[in-house]
C-alpha positions in Angstrom: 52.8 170.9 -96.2 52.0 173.8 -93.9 50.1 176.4 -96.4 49.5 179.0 -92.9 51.4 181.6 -91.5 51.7 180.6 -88.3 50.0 184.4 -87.1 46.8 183.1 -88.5 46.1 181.1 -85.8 47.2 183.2 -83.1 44.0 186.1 -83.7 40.9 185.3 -81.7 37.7 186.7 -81.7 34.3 188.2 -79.5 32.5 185.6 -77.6 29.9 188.0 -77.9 29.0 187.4 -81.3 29.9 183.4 -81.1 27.0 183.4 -78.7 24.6 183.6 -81.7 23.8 180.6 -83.0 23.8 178.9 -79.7 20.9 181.1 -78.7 19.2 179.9 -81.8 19.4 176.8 -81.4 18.0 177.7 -77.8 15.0 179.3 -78.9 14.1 176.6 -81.3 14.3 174.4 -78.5 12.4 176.1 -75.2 11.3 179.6 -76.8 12.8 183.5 -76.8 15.9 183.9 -74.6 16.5 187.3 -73.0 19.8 188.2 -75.2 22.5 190.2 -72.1 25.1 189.4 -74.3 26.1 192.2 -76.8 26.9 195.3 -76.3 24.5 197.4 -78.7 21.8 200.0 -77.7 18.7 198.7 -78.2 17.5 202.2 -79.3 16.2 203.2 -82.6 19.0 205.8 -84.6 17.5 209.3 -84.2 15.4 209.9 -87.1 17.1 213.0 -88.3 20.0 210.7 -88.7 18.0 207.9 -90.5 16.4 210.8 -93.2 19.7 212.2 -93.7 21.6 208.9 -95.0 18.2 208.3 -96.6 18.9 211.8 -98.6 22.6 210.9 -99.5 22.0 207.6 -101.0 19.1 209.3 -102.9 21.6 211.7 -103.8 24.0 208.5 -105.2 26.6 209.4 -102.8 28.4 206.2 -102.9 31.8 206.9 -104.2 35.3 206.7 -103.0 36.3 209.3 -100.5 39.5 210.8 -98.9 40.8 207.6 -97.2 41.2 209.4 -93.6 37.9 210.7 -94.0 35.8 213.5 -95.0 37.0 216.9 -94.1 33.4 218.1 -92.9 33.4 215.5 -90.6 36.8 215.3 -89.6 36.2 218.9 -88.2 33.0 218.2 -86.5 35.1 215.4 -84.2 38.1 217.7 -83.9 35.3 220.5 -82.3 33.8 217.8 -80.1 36.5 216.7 -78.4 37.2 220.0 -78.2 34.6 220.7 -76.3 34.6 216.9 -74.7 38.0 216.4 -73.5 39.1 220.0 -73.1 41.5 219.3 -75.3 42.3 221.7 -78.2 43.2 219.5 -82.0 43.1 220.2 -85.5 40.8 218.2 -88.3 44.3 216.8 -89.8 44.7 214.9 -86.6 41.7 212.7 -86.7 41.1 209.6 -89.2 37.9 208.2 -89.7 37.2 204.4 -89.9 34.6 201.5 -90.6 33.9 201.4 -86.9 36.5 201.6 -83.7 38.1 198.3 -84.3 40.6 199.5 -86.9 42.0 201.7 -84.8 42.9 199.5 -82.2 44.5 196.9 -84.9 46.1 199.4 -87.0 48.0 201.3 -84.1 49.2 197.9 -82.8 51.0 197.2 -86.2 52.1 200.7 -86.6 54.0 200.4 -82.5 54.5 196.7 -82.0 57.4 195.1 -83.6 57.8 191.6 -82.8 59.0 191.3 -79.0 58.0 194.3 -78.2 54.9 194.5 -74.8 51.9 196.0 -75.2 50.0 196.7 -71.4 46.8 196.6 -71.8 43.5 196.0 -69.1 42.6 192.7 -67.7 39.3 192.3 -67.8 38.8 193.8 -70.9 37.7 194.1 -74.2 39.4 190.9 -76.0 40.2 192.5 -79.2 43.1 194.3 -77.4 44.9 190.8 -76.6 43.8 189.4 -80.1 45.8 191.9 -81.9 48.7 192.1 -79.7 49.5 188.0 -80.0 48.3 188.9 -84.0 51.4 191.4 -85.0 53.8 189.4 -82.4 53.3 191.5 -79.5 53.7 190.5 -76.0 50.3 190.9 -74.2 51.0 191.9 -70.6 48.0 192.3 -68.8 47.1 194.9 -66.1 44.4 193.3 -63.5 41.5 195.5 -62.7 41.0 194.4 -59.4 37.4 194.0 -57.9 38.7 195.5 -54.3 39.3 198.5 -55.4 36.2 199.4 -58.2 37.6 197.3 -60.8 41.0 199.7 -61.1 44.2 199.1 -61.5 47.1 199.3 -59.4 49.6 202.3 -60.8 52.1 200.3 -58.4 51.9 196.5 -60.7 51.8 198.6 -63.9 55.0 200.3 -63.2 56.4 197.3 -62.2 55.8 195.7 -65.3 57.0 198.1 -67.6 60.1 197.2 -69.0 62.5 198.6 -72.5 60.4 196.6 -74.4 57.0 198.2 -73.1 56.0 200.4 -76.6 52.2 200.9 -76.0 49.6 201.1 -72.9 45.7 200.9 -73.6 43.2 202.1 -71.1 39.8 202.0 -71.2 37.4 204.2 -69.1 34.1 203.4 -69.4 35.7 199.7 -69.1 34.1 197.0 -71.0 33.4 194.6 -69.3 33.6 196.1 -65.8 31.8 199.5 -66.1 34.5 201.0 -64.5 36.1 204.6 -64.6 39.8 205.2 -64.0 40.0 208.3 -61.3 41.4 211.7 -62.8 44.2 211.0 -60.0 45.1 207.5 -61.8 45.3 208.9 -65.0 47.4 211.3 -64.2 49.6 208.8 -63.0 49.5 206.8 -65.9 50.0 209.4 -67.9 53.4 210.2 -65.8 54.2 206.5 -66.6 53.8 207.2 -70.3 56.2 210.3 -70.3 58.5 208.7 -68.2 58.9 205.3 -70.0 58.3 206.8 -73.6 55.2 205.1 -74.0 52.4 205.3 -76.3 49.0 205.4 -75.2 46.0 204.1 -76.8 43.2 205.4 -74.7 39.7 203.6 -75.5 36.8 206.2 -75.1 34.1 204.6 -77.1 31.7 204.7 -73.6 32.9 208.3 -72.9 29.2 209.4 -73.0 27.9 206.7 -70.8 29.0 208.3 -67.6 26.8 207.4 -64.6 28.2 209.5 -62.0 31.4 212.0 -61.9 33.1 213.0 -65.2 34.9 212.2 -68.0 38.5 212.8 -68.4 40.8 211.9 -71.4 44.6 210.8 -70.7 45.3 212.7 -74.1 44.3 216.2 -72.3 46.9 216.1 -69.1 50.4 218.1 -70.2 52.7 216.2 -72.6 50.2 213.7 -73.8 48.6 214.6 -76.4 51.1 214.1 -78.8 51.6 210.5 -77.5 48.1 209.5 -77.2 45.9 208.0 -79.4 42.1 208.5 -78.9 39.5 206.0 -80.0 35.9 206.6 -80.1 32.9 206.1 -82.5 29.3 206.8 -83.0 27.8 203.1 -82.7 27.6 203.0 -78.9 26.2 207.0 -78.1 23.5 207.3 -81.5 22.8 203.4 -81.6 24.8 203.1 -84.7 26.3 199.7 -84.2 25.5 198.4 -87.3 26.1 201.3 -89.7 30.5 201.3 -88.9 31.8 204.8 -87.8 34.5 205.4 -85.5 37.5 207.7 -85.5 41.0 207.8 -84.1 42.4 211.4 -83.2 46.3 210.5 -82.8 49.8 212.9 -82.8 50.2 214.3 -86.5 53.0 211.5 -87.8 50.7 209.1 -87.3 48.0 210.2 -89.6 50.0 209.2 -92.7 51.0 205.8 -91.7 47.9 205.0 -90.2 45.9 206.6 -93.3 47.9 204.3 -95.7 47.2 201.1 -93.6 43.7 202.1 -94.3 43.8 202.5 -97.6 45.4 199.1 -97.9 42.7 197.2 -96.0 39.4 198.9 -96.4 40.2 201.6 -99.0 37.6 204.6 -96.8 34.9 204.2 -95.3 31.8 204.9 -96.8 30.8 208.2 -97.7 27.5 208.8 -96.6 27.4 207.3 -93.4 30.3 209.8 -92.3 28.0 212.8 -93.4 24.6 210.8 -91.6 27.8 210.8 -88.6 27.6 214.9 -89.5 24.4 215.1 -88.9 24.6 213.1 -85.2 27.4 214.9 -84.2 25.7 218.9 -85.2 22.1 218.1 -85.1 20.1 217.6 -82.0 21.1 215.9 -78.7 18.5 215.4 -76.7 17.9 211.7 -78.1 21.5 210.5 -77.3 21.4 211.9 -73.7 18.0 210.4 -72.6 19.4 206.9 -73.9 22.0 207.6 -70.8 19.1 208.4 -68.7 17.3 205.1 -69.4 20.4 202.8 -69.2 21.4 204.5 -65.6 17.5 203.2 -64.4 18.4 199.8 -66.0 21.4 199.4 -64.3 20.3 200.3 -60.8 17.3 197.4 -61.3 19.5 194.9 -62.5 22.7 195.4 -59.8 20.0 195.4 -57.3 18.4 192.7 -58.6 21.4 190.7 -59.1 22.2 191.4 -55.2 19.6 190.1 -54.0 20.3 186.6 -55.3 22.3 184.4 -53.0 25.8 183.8 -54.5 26.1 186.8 -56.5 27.9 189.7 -55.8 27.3 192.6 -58.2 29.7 195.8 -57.8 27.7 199.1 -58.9 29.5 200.3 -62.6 30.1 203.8 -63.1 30.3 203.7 -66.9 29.5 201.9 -69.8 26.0 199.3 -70.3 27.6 196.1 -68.2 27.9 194.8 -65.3 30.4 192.6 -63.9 28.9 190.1 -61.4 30.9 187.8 -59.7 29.5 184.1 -59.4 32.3 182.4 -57.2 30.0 181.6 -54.5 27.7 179.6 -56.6 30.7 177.0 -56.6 29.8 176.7 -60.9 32.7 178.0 -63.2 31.6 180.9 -64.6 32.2 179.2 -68.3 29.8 176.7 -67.0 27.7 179.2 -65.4 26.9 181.0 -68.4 26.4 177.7 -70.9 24.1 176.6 -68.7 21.9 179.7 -68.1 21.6 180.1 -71.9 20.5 176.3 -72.6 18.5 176.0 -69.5 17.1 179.5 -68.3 16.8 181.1 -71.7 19.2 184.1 -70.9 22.2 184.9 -72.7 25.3 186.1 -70.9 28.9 186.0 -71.3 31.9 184.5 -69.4 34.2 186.7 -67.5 37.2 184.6 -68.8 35.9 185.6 -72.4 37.7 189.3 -71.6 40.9 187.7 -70.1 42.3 185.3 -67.3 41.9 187.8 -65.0 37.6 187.4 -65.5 37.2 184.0 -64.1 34.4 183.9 -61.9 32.9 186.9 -63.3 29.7 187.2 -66.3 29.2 190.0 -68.2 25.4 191.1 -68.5 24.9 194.0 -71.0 21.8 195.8 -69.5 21.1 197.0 -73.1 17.2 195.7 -73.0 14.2 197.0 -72.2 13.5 197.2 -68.0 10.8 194.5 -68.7 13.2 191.9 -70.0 16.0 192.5 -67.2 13.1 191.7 -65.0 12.5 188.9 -67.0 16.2 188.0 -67.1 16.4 188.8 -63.3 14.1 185.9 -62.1 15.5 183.3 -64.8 18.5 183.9 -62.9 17.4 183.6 -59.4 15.8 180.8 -60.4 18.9 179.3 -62.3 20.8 179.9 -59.1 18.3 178.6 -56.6 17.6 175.2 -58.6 22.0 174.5 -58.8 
């Protein structure tokens, strides 16, 4: 007797974290390994943060809260996109979650019937697709495409809209390409969305990762902010991976919905990690932006470093902690690629297929480690390569 629902099966889950005990059973059996594989700062929190969620549990401030989030907080996200995006929105448009996750699987069941398409980038983050083939969606991938920066082409996307198109996700920062959608693409994109009567679910979790250029939101261009939903979070800009804070800021009839979804799977989130999230977002800065400062040095060591090894081909991100080599030259499938480095060389990586079809003979390397390892990592590598 089948005891299942058949949707059980269909939701998938991060590579990155299945990765884990294979690298322990690694380092049991030829010593460390140099850990590119998940995408978390390796960066202390701030201490101001640290001593003021340190002062609220002192304080027993553990209790049930407002489940869209605290008020305080809510308006200290509303006032930084504000000033972030350009884009002007009120404290009752923004819900605050247990990290950025929930907003991309609560707006898919709020939009996606099943049958209806959900676009959404290819490589890319593989919780999008998860939850799409989760609530019955139809994924339909847009390709970044290594020719032009990891982009897409506005030309395939419209040509694959169809009645049944509800939502569109873009991500810029890109994980796992690095790449940044031009202010000229979005504003095509957004034309899309106005034209087809499309939701957006724009992914700005890496908005402060920026490398070169700025950062622009698909919520602020005319007519789209009332059919955008924004997703961001603390974990990846204050190192707070581990403590769960992220927000959506969405159009006003979505708070509601979306609030009571919450309130049905995680009741709130808790109450004094949002006002430790306070504290990041109105206390000093200078912390968060030197983190940027260190990461763009990393990444210019390890593209260069990756460039120099024969078979690799390493395109410069512009955003984000990744990079997106491709190993096609090397003649080894990149699943094979990346088992093999781990087992053999002692360096964790990812396979490009891990985000998508469209990442075969790719691997993702976060440069999230100290300079010292990625040099480390580096010569693993070319000696990996070398010895194929």
């Amino acid at each position: 007797m089948k005891l299942y629902a058949e949707r059980t099966f269909r939701i998938d889950t991060e590579n990155a974290f299945k990765v884990g005990p294979h690298i322990d059973r690694v380092e049991e059996e030829i010593g460390a390994v140099v850990k590119l594989n998940l995408g978390e700062p390796d960066f202390p929190v701030p201490t101001h943060i640290k001593d003021e969620i340190k002062r609220q549990l002192d304080l027993d401030n553990t209790h049930y809260c407002d489940p869209k989030g605290l008020i305080t907080l809510r308006r200290a996200i509303a006032k930084q996109v504000g000033e972030t995006r350009g884009l002007k929105v009120s404290a009752e448009r923004v819900v605050v979650f247990p990290g950025g996750k929930p907003s991309i699987g609560l707006v898919q069941q709020v939009y996606c019937s099943p049958g209806n398409e959900v676009i959404y980038p290819s490589p890319g983050f593989p919780i999008y697709e998860s939850m799409i083939e989760f609530v019955g969606g139809v994924p339909v991938p847009m390709q970044l495409h290594e020719s032009s920066a990891f982009n897409v082409d506005i030309d395939e996307i419209e040509a694959r809209i169809t009645d049944r198109t509800k939502l569109m996700i873009v991500n810029s920062p890109n994980n796992p390409c690095g790449s940044v959608i031009p202010k000229e693409d979005l504003q095509r994109l957004a034309n899309l969305a106005k034209e087809h009567d499309i939701a957006v679910l724009s992914d700005e979790i890496y908005n402060r990762f920026l490398y070169e250029g700025e950062h622009h939101s698909i919520a602020a261009f005319p007519g789209m902010r009332d059919r955008t939903i924004i997703l961001d979070g603390l974990s990846k800009s204050y190192a707070m991976t581990g403590w769960r804070i992220g927000y959506g800021v969405m159009p006003q009839e979505l708070v509601e919905p979306i609030s009571r979804l919450a309130t049905n799977s995680v009741s709130c989130t808790a109450s004094f990690t949002q006002i430790a999230a306070l504290e990041a977002l109105s206390g000093p800065q200078e912390r968060s932006y030197s983190m940027v400062e260190e990461f763009k040095k990393r990444r210019d060591i390890i593209v260069a470093g990756l460039n120099d090894i024969p078979g690799i081909r390493c395109p410069l991100p512009l955003g984000a902690f990744y990079v997106f080599p491709s190993i096609e030259e090397t003649e080894i499938t990149s699943q094979v690629f990346a088992e093999s480095l781990l087992s053999e060389a002692g360096v964790a990586s990812l396979a490009g297929e891990s985000f998508g079809r469209f990442g075969n003979g790719y691997i993702r390397f976060s440069f999230a480690n100290s300079v010292g390892n990625l040099e480390i990592a580096l010569e693993r590598i070319r000696n990996f390569v070398r010895s194929r």
